[in-house]
N, C-alpha and C positions, 0 to 999 in steps of 0.2 A: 576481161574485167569481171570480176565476181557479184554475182547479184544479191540479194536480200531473199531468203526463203520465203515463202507468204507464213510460215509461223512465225517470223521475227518480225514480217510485219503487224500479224495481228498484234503478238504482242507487244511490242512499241506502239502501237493503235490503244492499246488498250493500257499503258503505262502513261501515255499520254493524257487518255478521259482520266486517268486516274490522278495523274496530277491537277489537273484544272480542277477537277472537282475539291478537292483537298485543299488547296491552295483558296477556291471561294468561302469554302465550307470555315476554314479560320477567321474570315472576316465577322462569323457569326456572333452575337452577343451572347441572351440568354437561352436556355434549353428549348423553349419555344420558337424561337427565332434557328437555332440549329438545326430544330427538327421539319422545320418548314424548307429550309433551303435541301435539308437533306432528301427532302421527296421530291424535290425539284431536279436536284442533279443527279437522283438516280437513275432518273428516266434516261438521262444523257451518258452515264458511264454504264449502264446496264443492256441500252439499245431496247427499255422497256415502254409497255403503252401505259402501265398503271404501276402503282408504287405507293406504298403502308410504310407508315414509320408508328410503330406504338411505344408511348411510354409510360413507366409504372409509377404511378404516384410512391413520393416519398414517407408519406406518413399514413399511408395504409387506404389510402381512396380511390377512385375508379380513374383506370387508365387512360390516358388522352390517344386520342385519335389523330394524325394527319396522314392526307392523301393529295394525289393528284393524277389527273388520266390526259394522257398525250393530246387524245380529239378534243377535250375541253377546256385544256388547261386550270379546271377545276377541281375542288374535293372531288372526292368520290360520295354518292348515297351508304348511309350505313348498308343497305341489304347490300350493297357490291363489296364495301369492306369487309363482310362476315363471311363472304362466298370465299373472297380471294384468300382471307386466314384462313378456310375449312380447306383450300384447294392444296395451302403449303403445306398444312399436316399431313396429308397425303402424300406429300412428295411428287406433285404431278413435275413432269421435264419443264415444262413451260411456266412452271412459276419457282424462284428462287428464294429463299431465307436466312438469316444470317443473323444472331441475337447479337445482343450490343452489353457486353462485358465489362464490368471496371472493380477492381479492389477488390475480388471477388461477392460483388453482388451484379445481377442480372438488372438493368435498367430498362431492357425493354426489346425490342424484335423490328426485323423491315423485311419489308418482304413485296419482290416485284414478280409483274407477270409480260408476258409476251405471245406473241404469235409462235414463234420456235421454238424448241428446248434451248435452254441453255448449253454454252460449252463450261467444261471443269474451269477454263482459264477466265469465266463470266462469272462462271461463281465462288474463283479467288478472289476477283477481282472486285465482289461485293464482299468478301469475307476484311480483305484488308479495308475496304473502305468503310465498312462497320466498325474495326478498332478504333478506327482514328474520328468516327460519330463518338464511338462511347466514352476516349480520352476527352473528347469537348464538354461532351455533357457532363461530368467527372466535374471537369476543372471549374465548368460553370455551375457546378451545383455547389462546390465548395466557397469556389468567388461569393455565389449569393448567399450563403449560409455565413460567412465570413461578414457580407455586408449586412445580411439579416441582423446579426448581433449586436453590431456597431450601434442600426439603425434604433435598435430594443433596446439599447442603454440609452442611447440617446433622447427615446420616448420615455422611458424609464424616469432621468434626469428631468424630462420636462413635465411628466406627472403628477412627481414630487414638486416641484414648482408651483404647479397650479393647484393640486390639493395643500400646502402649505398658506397660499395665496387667498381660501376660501375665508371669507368670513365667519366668526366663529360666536360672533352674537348680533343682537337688533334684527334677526332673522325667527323666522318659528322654523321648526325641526322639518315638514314635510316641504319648503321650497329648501331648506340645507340640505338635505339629501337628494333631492330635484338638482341642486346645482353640482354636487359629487357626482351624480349619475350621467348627468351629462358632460361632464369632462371624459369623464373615464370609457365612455361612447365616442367622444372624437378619436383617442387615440388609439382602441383596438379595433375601429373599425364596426361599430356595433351598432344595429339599427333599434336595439331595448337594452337595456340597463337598466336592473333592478337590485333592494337591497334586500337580504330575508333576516330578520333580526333573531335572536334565542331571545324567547324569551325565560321569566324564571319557572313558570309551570313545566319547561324540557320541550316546548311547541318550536319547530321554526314555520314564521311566518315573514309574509310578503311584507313591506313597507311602504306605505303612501309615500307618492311624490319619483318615482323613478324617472327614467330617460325614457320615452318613446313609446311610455305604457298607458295606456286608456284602462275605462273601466271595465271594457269587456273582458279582453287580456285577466285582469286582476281577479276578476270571477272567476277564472277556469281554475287560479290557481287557490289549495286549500293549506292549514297548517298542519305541517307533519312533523311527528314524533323524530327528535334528533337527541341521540345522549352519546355520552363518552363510550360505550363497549360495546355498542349496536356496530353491525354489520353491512347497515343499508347506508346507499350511495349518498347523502345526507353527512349521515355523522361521522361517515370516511372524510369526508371537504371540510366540514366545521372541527372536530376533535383531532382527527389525524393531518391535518396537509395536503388530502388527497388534490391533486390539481385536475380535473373534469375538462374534458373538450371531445366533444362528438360532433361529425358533419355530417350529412346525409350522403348514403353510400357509401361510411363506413361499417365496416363488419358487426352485424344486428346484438352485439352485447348492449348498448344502450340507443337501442332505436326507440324503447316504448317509452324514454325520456322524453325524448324530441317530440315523438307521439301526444303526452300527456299536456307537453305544453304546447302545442300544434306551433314548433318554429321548425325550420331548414337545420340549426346548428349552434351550438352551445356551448360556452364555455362558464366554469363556475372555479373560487378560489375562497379561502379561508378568508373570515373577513376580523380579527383578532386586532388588539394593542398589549403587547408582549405576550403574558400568557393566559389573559382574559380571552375567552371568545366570546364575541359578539354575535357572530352568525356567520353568515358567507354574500357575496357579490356574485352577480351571475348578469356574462351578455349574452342578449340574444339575435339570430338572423342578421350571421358579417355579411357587409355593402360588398363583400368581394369575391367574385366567383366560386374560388380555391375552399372559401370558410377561413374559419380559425384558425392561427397558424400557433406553432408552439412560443412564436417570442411574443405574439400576445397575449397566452394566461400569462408568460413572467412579466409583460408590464401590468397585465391584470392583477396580478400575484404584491407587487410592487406598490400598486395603487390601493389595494386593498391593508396593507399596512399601513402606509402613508394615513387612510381616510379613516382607520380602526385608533391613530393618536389621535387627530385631529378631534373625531369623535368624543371620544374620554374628555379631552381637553376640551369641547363644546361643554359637555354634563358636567364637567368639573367648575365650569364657569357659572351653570346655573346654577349648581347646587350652593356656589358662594353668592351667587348673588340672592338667593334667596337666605342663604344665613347672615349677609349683610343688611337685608329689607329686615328679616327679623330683628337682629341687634341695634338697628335701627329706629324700629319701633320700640323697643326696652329703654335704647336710652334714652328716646322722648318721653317715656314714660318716666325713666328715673328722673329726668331733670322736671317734668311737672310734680312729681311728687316731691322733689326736692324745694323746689319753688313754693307748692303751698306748704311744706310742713318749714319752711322759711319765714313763710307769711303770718303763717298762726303762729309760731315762736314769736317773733317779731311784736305783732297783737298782745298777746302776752305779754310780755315783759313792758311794751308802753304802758299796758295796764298795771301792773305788777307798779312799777316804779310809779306811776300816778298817784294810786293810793297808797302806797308807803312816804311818799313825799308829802302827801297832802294829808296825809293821818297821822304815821305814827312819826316822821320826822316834826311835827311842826310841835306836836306835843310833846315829846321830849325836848323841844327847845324849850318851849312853856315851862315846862318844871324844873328846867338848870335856868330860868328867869326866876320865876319863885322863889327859888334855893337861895339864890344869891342877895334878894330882896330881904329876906329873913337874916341872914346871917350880922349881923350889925347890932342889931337887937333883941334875938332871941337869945333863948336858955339852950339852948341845943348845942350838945357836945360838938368842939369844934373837928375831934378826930371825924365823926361818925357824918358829920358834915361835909369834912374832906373827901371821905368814900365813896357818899352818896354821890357828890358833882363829879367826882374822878368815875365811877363807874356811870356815868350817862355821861361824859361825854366819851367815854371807851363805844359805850353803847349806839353814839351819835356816830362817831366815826365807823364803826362797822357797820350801820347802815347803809351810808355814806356809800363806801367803800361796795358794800352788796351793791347798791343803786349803782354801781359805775361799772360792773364787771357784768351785770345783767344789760346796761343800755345805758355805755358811753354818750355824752351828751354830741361833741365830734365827731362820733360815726357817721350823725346823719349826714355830713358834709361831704362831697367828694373827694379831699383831699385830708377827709378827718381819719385815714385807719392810721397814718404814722403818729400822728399826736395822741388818738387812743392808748397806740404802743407806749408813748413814751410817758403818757400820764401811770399806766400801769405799771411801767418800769419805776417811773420816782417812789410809787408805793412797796418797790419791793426795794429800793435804796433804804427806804427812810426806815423801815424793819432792821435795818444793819448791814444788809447784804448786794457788795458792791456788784455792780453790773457793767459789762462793754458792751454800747448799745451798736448795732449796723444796721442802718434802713435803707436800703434803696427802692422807692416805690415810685409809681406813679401816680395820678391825678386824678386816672380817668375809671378805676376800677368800680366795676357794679355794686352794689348797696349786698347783694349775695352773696359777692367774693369778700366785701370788707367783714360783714358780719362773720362769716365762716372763718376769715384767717384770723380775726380778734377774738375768737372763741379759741381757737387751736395752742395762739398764745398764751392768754389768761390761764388757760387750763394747766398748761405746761410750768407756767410761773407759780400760779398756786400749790402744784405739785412741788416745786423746789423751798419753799417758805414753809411748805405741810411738813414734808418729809426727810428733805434732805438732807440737814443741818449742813449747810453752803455756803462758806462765807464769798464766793466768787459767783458768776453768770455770766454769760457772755449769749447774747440773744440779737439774733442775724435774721433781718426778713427781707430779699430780693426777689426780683422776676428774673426767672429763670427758665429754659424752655415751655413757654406756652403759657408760663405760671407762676405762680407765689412761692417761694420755696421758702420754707421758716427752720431755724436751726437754734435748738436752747442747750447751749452745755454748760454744765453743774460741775463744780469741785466738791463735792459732797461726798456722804459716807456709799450710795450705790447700791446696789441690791442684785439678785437673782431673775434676770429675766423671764427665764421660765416657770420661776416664783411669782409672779408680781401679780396672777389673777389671785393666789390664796392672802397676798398682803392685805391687811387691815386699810381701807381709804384709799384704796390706790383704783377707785373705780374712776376717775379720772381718766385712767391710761385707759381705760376701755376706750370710753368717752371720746377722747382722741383720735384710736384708730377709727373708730367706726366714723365720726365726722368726714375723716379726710377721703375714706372710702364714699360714702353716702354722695361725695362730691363729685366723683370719677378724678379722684387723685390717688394717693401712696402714704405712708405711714410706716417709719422704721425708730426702733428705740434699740441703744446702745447701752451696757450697764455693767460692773462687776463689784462686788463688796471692794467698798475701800477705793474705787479710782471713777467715784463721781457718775453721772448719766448724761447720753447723750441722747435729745427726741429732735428727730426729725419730721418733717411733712411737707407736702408737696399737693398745692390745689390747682386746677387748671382754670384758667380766665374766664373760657365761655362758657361755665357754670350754665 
């Protein structure tokens, strides 16, 4: 019966530790977790007292360390780490090494030591268990870089949410950027969050109200020169895109960053709304060992667009709200000026129509009394007699006629502007010229609105009796959004509107616009030789 050579058995001895180890080593999660089991079962497929597993930071940082030694089932002391890597470089028998390979890059080295030298088939037998370390750590580095991304959209997504979500007034500007900066700290992981703003001198400076920042903090930092074609690490992040993230014990191109701002690690991103720049965002000192990772400037990156609209859209809110406090106080203004220059017309013309009523009306009734007393018995030519009464009571009636277009007796009534209207319209019947009356008003309109719209009318009508030779009118006054709307149209001879300021008497039409404007209403006039005139206007209620 044929026996087993003791080489076939080591090596089955040794195919054996190599499968168990392999077969645990799967179980493993993340690179951390591989690497830890991996110093664990070195010692076991190796027949080692002590065992190094180093691995190289993927984004340029200082290499992790794991260890374990037989008699303690502990790390190892760094001074024993550094001795056992000094011993494999050497190549001593009794210590073994085997770098850990994948995709053609080097991920990292193990290296065990022992009482013995090793055999060649001890140090295959770490050489294949090394491939299948650096196939895990591969697969798990992709896995998490895969989930990394997911994770940074997904933070991404809920950035935008919450900077969206921010209140964008009833706030002052230093706790609004207080509550941006603290968002944008939960989700990269940042123990400061601060905003540095451009201003228009070409200064960037720091902003009241960050995440995590005191006053001492704020004092160290000062405003530095940032323009478009500068070279310094500044105006690369605000003008160019540059994205910033330095950790401590990365390679010293910007240690004396870190330095100036006495933090561990730093990330900074363009802080713009399209292609305004505003400044840049910048966190500092991540809560997580590792530091800053890349998919936190892209949600920094993210968040910083997001909070660069939001922003605009804050200024944009105040800058209307303060052109609406302005317009605001204009139009109080214009309605008080309108109000009193209402008032003192108004004065006026009571006055006005007082002493024309009480003087020159009653006297000329006096003298067509006289006249008539005389005529019976005098010598006085009956023609000359006839002219004189015919031309006072012409004279009587266009006073008349003035006193009712100055301060309709009906106005003062609240429901006196349509009877105003329609008294004025009989006056333009009884001249010859037919009229279609349309009133729809209300009851309830202000003594402002009635004076304003009975001026807009008269004026309009007078204009058609002055000028127009009409024998038609058609004169429409409803409420209409908000307001009065008056419409007078003329079958008349018509004119040139953009003539009408050089026409003879047609200061009327001035008259007109400027009223309906002075109101906060509208004013439009319609006209062509030969096909009549159309004036419109439009006054709004709450005068």
């Amino acid at each position: 019966m044929a026996t087993a050579s003791p080489f076939n058995l080591g090596l089955e001895d040794v195919l054996d530790r190599l499968r168990s180890a392999t077969a645990e080593l799967d179980r493993a999660g993340d690179p951390d977790d591989i690497a830890e089991r991996a110093v664990r079962l070195l010692l076991g497929l190796t027949r080692s007292t002590q065992s190094v597993v180093v691995l190289e930071s993927s984004h340029g940082g200082p290499p992790r360390f794991f260890s374990r030694a037989v008699s303690t089932s502990r790390p190892l002391k760094p001074e024993a780490i550094a001795e056992l890597l000094s011993d494999a470089g050497g190549r001593i028998g009794a210590v073994a090494q085997a770098e850990l390979h994948a995709g053609g890059e080097v991920l990292g080295t193990m290296v065990v030591a022992r009482a013995s030298d090793y055999t060649a088939m001890d140090r295959q037998a770490l050489g294949i268990f090394a491939s299948h370390v650096a196939a895990a750590l591969d697969s798990a580095h992709k896995l998490g870089s895969a989930q990394r991304v997911e994770r940074a959209h997904e933070l991404a997504v809920q950035v935008l949410l919450a900077v969206s979500a921010q209140p964008v007034s009833g706030q002052n500007l230093t706790h609004f950027y207080q509550q941006l900066a603290e968002t944008f700290g939960e989700f990269v992981g940042a123990e400061r969050v601060l905003f540095w703003r451009l201003r228009d001198d070409g200064m960037l400076a720091p902003i009241e109200g960050g995440f995590g920042v005191d006053h001492a903090f704020l004092a160290r930092l000062k405003p530095i020169r940032c323009e478009p074609d500068s070279d310094d690490l500044s105006s690369r992040v605000v003008y160019q895109d540059l994205i910033f993230r330095a950790n401590a014990g990365d390679p010293p191109e910007w240690a004396y960053v870190l330095e100036t701002l006495g933090v561990s690690n730093a990330i900074s991103v363009a802080w713009r709304a399209g292609e305004k720049r505003l400044g840049l965002v910048a966190a500092y000192d991540s809560t997580r060992p590792a530091g800053f990772s890349r998919e936190d400037t892209w949600v920094l990156q993210k968040a910083a667009l997001a909070a660069g609209l939001v922003t605009q859209l804050r200024h944009a809110q105040d800058d209307l709200s303060k052109v609406v406090e302005r317009l605001n106080k204009v139009d109080g203004a214009r309605q008080m000026l309108l109000k009193n220059m209402s008032t003192v017309v108004d004065k006026e013309r009571k006055r006005f129509v007082s002493e024309l009523h009480d003087d020159a009306l009653q006297k000329l009734t006096a003298a067509e009394l006289h006249l008539g007393r005389l005529a019976p018995s005098g010598t006085i030519d009956q023609s000359a007699f006839d002219s004189v009464k015919l031309l006072l009571e012409q004279t009587e009636e266009a006073l008349r006629r003035l006193v009712f277009e100055v301060r309709p007796p009906a106005l003062e009534s609240h429901d006196g502007l349509a009877q105003s209207i329609r008294d004025r319209v009989a006056m333009l019947e009884h001249a010859g010229i037919a009229c279609d009356l349309d009133l729809r008003l209300s009851a309830d309109l202000s003594l402002d609105v009635r004076s304003t719209v009975f001026r807009e009318v008269a004026e309009a009508i007078g204009n058609v009796e002055r000028h127009s030779e009409a024998t038609m009118v058609k004169v429409s006054v409803t409420e209409a959004d908000g307001g009065v709307l008056g419409v007078i149209q003329d079958n008349g001879q018509g004119f040139v509107v953009a003539d009408r300021s050089n026409l003879p008497g047609h200061l009327g039409l001035l008259a007109l616009r400027e009223r309906a404007l002075m109101a906060g209403g509208s004013y439009k006039i319609e006209s062509e030789p030969g096909s009549g005139t159309r004036i419109e206007f439009w006054v709004p209620l709450g005068q």
